[in-house]
C-alpha positions as CSV (number, residue, x, y, z in Angstrom):
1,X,-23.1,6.1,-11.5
2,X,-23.2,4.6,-7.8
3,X,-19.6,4.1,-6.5
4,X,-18.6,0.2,-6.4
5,X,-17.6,-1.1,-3.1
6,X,-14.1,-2.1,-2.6
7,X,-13.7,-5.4,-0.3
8,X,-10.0,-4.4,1.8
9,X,-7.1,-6.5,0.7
10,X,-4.1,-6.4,2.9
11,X,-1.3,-7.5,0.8
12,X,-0.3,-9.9,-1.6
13,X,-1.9,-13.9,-1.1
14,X,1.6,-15.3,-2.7
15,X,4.1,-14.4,-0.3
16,X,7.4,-16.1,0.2
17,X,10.1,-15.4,3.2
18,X,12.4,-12.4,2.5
19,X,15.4,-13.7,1.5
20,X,18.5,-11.8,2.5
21,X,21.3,-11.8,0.4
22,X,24.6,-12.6,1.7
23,X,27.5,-10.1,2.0
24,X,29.6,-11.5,-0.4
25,X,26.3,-10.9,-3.1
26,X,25.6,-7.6,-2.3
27,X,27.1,-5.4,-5.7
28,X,28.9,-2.3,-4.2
29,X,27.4,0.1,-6.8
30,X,23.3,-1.6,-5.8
31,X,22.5,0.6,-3.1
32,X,19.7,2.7,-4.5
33,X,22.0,4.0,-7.4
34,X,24.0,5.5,-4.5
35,X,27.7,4.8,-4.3
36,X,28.0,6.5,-1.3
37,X,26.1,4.5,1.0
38,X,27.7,1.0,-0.2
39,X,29.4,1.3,3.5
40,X,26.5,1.6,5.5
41,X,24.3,-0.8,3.5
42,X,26.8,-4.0,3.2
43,X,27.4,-3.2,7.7
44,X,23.4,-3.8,7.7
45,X,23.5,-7.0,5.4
46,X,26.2,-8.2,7.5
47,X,24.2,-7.2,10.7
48,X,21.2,-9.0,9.1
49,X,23.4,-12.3,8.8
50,X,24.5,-12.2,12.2
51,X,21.5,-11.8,14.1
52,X,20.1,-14.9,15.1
53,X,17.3,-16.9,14.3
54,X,15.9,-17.8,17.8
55,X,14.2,-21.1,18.3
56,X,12.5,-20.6,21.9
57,X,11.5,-23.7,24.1
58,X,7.6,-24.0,25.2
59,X,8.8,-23.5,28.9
60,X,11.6,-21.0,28.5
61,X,9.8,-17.6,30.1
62,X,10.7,-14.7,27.3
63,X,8.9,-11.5,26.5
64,X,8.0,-8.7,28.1
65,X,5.2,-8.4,30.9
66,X,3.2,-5.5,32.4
67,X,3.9,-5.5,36.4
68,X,3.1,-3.5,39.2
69,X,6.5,-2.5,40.1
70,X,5.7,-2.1,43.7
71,X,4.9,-5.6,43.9
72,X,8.4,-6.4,42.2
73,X,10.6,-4.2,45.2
74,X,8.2,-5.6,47.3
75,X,8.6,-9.5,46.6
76,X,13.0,-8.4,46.5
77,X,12.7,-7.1,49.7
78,X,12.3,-10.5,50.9
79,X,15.8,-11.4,49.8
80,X,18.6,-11.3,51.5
81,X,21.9,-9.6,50.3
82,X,23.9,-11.5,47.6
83,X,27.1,-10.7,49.0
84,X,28.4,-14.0,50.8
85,X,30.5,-12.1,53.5
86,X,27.3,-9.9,54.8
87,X,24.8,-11.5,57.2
88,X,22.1,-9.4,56.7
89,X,18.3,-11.2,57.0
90,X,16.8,-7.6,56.6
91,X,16.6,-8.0,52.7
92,X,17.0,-5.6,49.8
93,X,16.0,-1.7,49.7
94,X,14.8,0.2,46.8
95,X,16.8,3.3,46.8
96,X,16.4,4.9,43.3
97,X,14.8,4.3,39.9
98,X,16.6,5.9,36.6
99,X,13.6,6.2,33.9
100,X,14.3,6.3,29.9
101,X,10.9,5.7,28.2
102,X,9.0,3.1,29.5
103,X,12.7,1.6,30.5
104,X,13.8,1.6,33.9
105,X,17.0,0.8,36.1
106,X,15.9,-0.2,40.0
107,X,18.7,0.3,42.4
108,X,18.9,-1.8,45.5
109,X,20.8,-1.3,48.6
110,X,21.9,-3.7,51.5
111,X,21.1,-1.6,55.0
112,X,23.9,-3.9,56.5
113,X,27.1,-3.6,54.2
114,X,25.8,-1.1,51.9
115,X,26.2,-3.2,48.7
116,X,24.3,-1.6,45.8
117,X,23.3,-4.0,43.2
118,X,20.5,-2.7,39.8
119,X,17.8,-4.1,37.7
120,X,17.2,-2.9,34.5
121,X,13.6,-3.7,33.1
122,X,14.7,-4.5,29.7
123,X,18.2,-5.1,27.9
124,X,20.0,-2.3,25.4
125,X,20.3,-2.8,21.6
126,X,24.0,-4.2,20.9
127,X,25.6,-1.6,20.5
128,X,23.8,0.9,21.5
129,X,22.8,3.0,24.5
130,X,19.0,2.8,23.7
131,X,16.8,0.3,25.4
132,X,15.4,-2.4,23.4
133,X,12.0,-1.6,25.0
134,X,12.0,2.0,23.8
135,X,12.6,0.8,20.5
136,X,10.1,-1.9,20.0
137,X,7.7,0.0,21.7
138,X,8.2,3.3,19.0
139,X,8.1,0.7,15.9
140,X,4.8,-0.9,17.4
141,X,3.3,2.2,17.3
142,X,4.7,2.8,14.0
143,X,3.1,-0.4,13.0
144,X,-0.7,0.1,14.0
145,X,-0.6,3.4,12.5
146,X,0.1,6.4,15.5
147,X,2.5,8.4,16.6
148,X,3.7,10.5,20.0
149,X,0.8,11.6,20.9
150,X,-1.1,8.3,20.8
151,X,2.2,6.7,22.7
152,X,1.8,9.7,25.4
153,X,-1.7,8.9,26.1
154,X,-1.8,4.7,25.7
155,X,1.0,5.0,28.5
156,X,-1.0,7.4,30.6
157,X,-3.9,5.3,30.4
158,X,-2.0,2.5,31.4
159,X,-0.5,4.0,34.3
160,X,3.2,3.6,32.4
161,X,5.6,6.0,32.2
162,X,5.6,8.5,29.9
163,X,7.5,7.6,26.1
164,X,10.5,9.1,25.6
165,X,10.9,12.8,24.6
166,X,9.8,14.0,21.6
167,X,13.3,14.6,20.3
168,X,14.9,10.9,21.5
169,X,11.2,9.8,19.4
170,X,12.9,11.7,16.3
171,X,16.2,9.9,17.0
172,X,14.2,6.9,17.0
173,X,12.1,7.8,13.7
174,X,15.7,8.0,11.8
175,X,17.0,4.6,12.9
176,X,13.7,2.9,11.9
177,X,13.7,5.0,8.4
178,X,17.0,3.6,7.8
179,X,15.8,-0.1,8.7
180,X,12.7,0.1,6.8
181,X,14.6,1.2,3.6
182,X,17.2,-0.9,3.5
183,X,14.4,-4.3,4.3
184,X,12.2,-2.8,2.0
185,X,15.4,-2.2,-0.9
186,X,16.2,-6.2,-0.9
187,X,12.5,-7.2,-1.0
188,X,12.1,-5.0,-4.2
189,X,15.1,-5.9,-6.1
190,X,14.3,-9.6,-5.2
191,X,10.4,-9.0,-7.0
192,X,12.2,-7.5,-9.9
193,X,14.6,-10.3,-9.8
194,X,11.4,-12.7,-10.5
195,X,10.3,-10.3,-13.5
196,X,13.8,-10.7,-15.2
197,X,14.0,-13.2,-17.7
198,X,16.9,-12.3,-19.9
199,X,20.7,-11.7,-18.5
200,X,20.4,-8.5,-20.0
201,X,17.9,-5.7,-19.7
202,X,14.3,-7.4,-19.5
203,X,10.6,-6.0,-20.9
204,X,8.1,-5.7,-18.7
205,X,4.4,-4.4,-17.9
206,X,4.4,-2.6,-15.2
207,X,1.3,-0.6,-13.2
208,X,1.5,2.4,-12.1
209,X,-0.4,4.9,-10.3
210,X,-0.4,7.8,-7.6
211,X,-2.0,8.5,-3.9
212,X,-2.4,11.2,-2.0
213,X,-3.1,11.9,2.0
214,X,-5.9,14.4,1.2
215,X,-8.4,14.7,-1.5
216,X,-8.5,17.3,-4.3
217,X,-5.4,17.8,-5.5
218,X,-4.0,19.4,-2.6
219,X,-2.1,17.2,-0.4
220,X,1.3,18.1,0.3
221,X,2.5,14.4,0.3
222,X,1.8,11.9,-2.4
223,X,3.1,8.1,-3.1
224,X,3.7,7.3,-6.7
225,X,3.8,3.0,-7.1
226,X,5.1,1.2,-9.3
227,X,4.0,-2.7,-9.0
228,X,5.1,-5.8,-11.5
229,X,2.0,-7.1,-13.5
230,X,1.3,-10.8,-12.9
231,X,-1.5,-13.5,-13.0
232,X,-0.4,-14.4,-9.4
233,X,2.9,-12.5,-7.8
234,X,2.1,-8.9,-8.5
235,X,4.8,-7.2,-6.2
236,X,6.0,-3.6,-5.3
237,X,8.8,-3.1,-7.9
238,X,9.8,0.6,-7.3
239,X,7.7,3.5,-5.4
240,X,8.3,7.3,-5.3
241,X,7.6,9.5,-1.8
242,X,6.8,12.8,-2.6
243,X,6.3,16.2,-0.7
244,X,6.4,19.7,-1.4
245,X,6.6,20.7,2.4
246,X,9.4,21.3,4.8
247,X,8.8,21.9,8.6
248,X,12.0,23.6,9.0
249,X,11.8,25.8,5.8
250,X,8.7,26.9,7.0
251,X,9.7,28.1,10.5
252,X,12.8,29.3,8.9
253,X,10.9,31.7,6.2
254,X,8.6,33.1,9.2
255,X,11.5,33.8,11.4
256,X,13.6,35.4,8.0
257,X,11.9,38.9,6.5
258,X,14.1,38.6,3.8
259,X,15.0,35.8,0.6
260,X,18.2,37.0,0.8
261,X,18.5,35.8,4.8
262,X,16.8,32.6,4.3
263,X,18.7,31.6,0.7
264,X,22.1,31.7,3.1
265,X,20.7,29.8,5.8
266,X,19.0,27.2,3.0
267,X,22.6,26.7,1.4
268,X,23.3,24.5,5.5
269,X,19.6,22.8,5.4
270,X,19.6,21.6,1.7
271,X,20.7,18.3,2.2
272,X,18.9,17.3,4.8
273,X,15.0,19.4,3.3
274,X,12.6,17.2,3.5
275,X,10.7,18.8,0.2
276,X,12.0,17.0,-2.9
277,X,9.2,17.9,-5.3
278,X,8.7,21.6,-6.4
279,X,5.3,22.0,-8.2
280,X,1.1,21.3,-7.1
281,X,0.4,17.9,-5.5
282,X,-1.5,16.8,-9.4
283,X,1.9,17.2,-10.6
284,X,3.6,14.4,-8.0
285,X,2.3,11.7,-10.4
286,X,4.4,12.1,-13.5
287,X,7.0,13.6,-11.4
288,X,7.0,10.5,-9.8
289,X,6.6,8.3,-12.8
290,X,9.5,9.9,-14.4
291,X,12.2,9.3,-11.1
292,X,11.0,5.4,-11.5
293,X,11.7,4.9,-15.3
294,X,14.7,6.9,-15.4
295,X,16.6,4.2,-12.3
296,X,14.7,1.3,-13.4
297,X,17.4,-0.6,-15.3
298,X,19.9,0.3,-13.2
299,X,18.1,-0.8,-10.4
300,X,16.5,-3.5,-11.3
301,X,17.6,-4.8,-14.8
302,X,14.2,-3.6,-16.4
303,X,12.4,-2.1,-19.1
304,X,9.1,-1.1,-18.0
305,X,7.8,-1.0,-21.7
306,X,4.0,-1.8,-21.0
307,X,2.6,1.2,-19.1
308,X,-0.5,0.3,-17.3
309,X,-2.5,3.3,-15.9
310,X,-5.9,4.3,-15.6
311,X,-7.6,6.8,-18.1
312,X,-5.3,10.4,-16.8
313,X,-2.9,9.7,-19.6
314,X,-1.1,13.0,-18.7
315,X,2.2,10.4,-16.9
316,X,2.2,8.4,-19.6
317,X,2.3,11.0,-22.4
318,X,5.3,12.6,-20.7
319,X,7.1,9.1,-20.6
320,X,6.2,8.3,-23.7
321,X,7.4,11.9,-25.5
322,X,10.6,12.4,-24.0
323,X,13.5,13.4,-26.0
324,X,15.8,11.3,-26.3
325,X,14.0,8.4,-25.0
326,X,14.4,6.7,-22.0
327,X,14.6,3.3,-23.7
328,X,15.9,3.8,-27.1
329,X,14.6,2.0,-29.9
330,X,11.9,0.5,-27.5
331,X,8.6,1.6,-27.9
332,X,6.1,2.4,-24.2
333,X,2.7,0.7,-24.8
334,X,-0.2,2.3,-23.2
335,X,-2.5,-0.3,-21.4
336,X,-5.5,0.4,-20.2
337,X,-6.9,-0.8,-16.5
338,X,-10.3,-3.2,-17.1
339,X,-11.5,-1.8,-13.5
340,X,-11.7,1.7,-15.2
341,X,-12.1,1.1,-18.5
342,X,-15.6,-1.3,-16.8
343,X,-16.6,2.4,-15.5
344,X,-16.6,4.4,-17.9
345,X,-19.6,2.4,-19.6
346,X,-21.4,2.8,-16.5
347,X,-20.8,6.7,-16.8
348,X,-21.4,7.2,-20.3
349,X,-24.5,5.5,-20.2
350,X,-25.7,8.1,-17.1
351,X,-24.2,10.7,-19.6
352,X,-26.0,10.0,-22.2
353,X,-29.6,9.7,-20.1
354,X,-28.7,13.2,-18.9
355,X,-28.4,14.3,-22.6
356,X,-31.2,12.8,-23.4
357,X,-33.9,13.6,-20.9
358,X,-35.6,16.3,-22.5
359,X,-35.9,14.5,-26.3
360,X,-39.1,12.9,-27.0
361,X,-39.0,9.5,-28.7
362,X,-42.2,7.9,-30.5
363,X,-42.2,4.2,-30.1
364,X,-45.7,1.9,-30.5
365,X,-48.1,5.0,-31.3
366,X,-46.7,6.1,-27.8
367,X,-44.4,9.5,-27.2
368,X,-41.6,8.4,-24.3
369,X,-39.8,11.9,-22.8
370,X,-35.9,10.7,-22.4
371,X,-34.5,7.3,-22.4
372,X,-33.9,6.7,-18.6
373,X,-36.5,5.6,-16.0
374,X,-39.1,2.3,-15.9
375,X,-39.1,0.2,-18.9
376,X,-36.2,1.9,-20.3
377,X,-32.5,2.7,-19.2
378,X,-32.9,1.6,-15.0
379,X,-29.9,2.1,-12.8
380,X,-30.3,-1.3,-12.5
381,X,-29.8,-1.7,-16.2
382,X,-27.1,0.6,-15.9
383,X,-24.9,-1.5,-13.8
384,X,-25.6,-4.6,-15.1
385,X,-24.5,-3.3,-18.3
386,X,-21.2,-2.4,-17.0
387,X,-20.8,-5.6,-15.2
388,X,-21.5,-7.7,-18.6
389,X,-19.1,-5.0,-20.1
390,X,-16.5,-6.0,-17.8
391,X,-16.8,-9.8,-17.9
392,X,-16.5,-9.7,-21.2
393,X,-13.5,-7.9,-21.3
394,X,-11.8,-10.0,-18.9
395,X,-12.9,-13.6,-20.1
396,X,-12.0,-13.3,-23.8
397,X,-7.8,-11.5,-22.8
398,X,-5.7,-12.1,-25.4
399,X,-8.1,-12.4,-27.7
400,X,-9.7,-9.1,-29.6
401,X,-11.8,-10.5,-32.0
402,X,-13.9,-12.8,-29.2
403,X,-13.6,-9.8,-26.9
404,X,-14.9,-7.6,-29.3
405,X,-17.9,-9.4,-29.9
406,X,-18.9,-9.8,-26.3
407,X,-19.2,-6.6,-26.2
408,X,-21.7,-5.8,-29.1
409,X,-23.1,-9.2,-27.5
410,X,-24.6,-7.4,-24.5
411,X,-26.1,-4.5,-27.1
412,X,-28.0,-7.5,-29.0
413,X,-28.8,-9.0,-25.8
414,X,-30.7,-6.2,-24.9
415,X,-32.5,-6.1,-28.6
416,X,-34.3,-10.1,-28.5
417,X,-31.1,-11.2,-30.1
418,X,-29.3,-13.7,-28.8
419,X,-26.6,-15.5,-31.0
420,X,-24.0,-14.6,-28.9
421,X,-24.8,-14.2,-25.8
422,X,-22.9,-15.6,-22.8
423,X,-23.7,-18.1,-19.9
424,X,-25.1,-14.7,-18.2
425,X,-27.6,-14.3,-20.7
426,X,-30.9,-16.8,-19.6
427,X,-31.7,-17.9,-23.7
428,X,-28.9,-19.7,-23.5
429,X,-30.3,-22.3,-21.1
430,X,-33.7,-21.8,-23.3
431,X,-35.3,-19.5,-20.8
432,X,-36.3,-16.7,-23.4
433,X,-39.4,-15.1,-21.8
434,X,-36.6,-14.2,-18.7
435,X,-34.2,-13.1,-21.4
436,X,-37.1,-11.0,-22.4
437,X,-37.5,-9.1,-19.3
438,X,-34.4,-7.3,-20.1
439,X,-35.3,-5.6,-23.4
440,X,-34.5,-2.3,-24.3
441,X,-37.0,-0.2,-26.6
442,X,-35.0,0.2,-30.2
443,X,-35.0,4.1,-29.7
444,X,-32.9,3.8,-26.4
445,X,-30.6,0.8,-28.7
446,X,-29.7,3.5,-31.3
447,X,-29.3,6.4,-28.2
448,X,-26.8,4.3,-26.7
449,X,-25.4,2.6,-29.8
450,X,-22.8,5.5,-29.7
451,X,-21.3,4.5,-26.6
452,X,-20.5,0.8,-27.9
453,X,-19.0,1.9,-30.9
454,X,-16.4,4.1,-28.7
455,X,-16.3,1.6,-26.1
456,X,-15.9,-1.7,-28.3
457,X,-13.4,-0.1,-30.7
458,X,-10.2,-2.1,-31.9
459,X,-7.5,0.9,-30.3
460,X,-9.6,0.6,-26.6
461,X,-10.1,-3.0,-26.5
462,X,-6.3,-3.7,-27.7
463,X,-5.5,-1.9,-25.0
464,X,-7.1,-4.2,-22.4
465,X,-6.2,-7.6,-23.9
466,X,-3.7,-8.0,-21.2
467,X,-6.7,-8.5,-18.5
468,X,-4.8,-6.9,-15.9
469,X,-6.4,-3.7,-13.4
470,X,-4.7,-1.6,-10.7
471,X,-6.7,-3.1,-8.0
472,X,-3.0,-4.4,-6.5
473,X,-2.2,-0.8,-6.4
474,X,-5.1,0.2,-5.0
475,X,-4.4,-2.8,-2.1
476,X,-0.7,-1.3,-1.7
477,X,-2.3,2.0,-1.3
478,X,-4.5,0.2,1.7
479,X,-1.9,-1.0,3.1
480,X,0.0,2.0,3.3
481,X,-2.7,4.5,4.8
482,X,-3.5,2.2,7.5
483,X,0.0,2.2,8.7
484,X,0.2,6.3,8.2
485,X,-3.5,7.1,8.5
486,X,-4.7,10.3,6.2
487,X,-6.2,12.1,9.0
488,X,-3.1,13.2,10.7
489,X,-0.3,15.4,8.6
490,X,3.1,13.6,8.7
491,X,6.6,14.3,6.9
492,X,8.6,12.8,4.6
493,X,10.4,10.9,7.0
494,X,7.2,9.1,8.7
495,X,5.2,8.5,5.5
496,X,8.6,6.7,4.1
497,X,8.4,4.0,6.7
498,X,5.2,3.4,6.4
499,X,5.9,2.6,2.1
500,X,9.0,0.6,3.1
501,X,6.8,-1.4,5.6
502,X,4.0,-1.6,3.2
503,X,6.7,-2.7,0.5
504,X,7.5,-5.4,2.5
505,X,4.0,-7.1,3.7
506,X,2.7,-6.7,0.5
507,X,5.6,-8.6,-1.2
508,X,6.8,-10.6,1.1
509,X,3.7,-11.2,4.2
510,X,4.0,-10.0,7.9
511,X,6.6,-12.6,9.1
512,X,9.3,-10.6,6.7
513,X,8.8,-7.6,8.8
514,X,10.6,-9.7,11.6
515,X,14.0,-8.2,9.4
516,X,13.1,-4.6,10.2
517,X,13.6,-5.6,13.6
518,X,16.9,-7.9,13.4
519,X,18.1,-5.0,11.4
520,X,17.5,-2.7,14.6
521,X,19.6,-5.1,16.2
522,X,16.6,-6.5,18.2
523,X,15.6,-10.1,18.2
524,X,11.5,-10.3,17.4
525,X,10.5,-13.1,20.2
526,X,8.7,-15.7,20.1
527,X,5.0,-13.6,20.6
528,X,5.9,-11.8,17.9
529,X,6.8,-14.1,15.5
530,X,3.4,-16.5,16.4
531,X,1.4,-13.5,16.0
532,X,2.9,-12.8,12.0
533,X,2.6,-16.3,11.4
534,X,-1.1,-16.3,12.4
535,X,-1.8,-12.9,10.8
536,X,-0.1,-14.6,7.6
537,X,-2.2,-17.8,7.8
538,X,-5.2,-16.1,8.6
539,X,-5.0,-13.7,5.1
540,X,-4.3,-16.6,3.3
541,X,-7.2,-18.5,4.2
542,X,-9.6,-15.9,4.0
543,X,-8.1,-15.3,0.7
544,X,-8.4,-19.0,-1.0
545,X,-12.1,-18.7,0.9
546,X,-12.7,-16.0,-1.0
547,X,-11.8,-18.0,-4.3
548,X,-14.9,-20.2,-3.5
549,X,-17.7,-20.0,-6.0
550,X,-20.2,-20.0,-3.7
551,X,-18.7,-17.3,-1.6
552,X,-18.1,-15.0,-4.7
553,X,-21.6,-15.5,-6.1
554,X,-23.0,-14.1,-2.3
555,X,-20.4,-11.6,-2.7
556,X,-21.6,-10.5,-6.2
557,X,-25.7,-10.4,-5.2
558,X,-24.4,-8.1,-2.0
559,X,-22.7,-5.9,-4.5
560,X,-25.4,-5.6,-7.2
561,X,-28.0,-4.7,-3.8
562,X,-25.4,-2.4,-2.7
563,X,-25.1,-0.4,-5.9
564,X,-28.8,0.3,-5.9
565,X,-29.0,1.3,-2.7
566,X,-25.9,3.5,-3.1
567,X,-26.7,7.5,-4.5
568,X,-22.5,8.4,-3.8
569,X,-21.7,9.9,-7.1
570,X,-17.7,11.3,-5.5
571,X,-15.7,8.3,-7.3
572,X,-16.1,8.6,-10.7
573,X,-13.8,6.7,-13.5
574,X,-11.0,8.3,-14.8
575,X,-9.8,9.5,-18.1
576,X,-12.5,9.8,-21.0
């Protein structure tokens, strides 16, 4: 079946401003189920408070520029010395630069009374020794998606300084781990906030499902999300970061020739080991499921007892038999994703031509070899099926019966009956020699009858009544790959930002990133701030655009041409 083509989504269209909470609301046992880091996370709430929000005036000059700096000792040259008592006409002289990063201090020297005076290209973080340049500039980079390398050569290329070292970048990396998880922390206990409807523990549907940075099952790092299911505010409720590497363990066990060395250096490193999952990469999934279930009422107040997931039941059948349960007397239901569940006609029919191609059929005095080809089962027909198949399972949710027959619907359809047939289906605006275009011979009916009976039965449809797919997953997954791109290997540590920053975009929109940046103790700017806002506006826009009817029927008649043309047969649906 050809693969459908996914339009990019970049977070969620209803976004709100993060909302910090103030000190006095912060719970000194809600810190990621952590006690011990209530001290550290109430100083960064109270940080958060403190740092202002700056209104800038049209003419006030702010910002950063990129100058020549021989133009700028040049041009102070033609000062004269600030000190009252000297009469010096000869001006200023550079006599050293000290460079951090792309940071620098100029000092200047009167050749008359030897006054020294400096310049420093950009101001420090309060409290702090590191430059507030530095550290934007390592979080931009962060936030298209690169790393060192990238920073070395966009500065060489821009005849800049160097970055700073790779080990003052590392320093960096921590502080902006830390700021990303803490941002990221309030924006998902205020989504499950919204979900909470009860003072005590709420019920819930919740979607889940697992990414990986390579393909087949044999990544070492994997992202298991967890995201609130919604007619209009799906948000990032919990997410897991998984990795079964260590760079340090693995220099460690080359430079040790024995367990026994390396288990007594281990017992120094285990708290800080980056590798927090001990199994193959298709076991991060339930590994990951399980961690979220087991903190989500004590983080968030919530009982995730709708599990939606695609057809790999193998997470949900380890939530759903554990002993003792984790919600007792509550009862997980299994609910199925209409993307996949769509699919999985599409491949069954393909299936069941390729079963079929060597029986011979007789039909009007005629013998037919198989069921797929001209006049018969056409990938065309194929697809179309599966898109009927689809529409009706999503415009009859929450009701089984009407859903049900749909289904069957499209099966008559394709038989000259027409009794209940949708607005797709041309009889029903009395066009029935088009209607008769699509006919199916009855040999090819009964072949594929099978596959409507398993597909339009009572326990799969029941499962789908909710209407609801992963494709919000699948746009936090986005999301997060383009700020951690799969093509270079990362650690823990760097793949976490990137999920804590994808957290908060897709809940909350770019401007709420601005708080990653207070939290560093660095105020965003007025360029940055217009340049979130617009990046905000424009996603909503093209997002209510893409809403239009018009617009979505071009969209669907690029699709269907897009399928035929398409013989990529790598993403199949999941489960069975």
């Amino acid at each position: 079946m050809p693969r459908t083509k996914k339009r990019p989504f970049c977070g969620n269209r209803y976004t709100g401003p993060l909302k910090i909470p103030k000190l006095s609301e912060v719970d000194k046992t809600d810190c990621d189920s952590n006690p011990a880091k209530t001290a550290s996370y109430r100083k960064v709430f109270e940080h958060l408070q403190c740092v202002p929000n700056v209104e800038y005036d049209n003419n006030e000059l702010t910002g950063y520029r990129i100058i020549d700096i021989a133009n700028l000792c040049n041009f102070l040259q033609l000062f004269p010395c600030p000190n009252l008592l000297c009469d010096s006409r000869q001006g200023l002289k550079v006599i050293s630069e000290k460079k951090v990063g792309i940071a620098s201090e100029i000092r200047f020297v009167c050749n008359e009374c030897a006054e020294q005076y400096s310049l420093q290209s950009s101001n420090k973080v309060a409290d702090s020794k590191v430059f507030d340049v530095n550290e934007r500039f390592q979080w931009s980079i962060f936030g298209i998606g690169r790393h060192h390398t990238q920073a070395q050569k966009f500065c060489g290329l821009m005849n800049l300084p160097p970055p700073v070292s790779e080990t003052t970048w590392r320093k960096g990396s921590q502080r902006i781990h830390f700021a990303t998880k803490v941002v990221s922390y309030i924006s998902k206990r205020n989504a499950g906030k919204e979900r909470q409807t009860s003072p005590g523990p709420s019920e819930t549907v919740a979607s889940f499902d697992g990414t990986w940075q390579r393909k087949g099952f044999q990544s070492k790092n994997g992202v298991v999300t967890c995201l609130s299911v919604s007619d209009k505010t799906c948000k990032v409720l919990d997410s897991e970061t998984l990795t079964n590497y260590c760079g340090v363990c693995s220099t460690r066990r080359k430079k040790y020739k024995s367990d026994e060395e390396f288990n007594q250096w281990f017992v120094t490193h285990k708290d800080t080991c980056s590798r927090n999952h001990f199994g193959s990469a298709g076991a991060m999934e339930p590994a990951g499921v399980l961690n979220i279930y087991s903190r989500s009422e004590e983080k968030h107040d919530l009982q995730y007892t709708g599990y939606l997931g695609d057809g790999d039941s193998k997470s949900f059948s380890q939530i759903s038999t554990l002993d003792p349960p984790i919600y007792p007397g509550k009862e997980i239901r299994k609910l199925e994703c209409c993307g996949h569940v769509q699919k999985r006609m599409g491949r069954r029919l393909t299936d069941k031509i390729t079963h079929c191609k060597n029986k011979s059929y007789q039909h009007n005095g005629k013998t037919y070899n198989g069921i797929g080809g001209i006049g018969k089962l056409t990938k065309k027909a194929v697809w179309r099926i599966q898109g009927h198949y689809g529409a009706a399972i999503r415009n009859n949710s929450g009701n089984l019966a009407a859903m049900k027959t749909a289904v069957w619907a499209i099966w008559n359809h394709r038989g000259d009956r027409h009794d209940a047939c949708g607005t797709w289906c041309p009889a029903t605006k009395g066009d029935f020699e088009k209607a008769k275009k699509n006919l199916l011979p009855e040999y090819v009916l009964q072949e594929i009858k099978p596959v409507f009976e398993f597909l339009a039965s009572d326990e799969l449809l029941s499962k789908c009544l909710h209407g609801g797919t992963q494709n919000n997953n699948e746009s936090f997954h986005h999301i997060i790959w383009n700020l951690c791109p799969k093509e270079v290997f990362v650690g823990r540590r760097r793949l976490e930002i990137a999920v804590n920053t994808a957290t908060v975009l897709f809940n909350d929109g770019e401007c709420a990133s601005s708080a990653f940046l207070r939290q560093l103790g660095i105020v965003p700017g007025r360029y940055c701030l217009t340049m979130m806002k617009s990046r905000d506006t424009g996603r909503i826009t093209a997002a209510e655009r893409s809403e239009n009817e018009s617009v979505k029927q071009k969209r669907q008649k690029t699709q269907g041409k897009n399928k035929e043309n398409d013989n990529d047969d790598i993403y199949l649906p999941g489960g069975h």
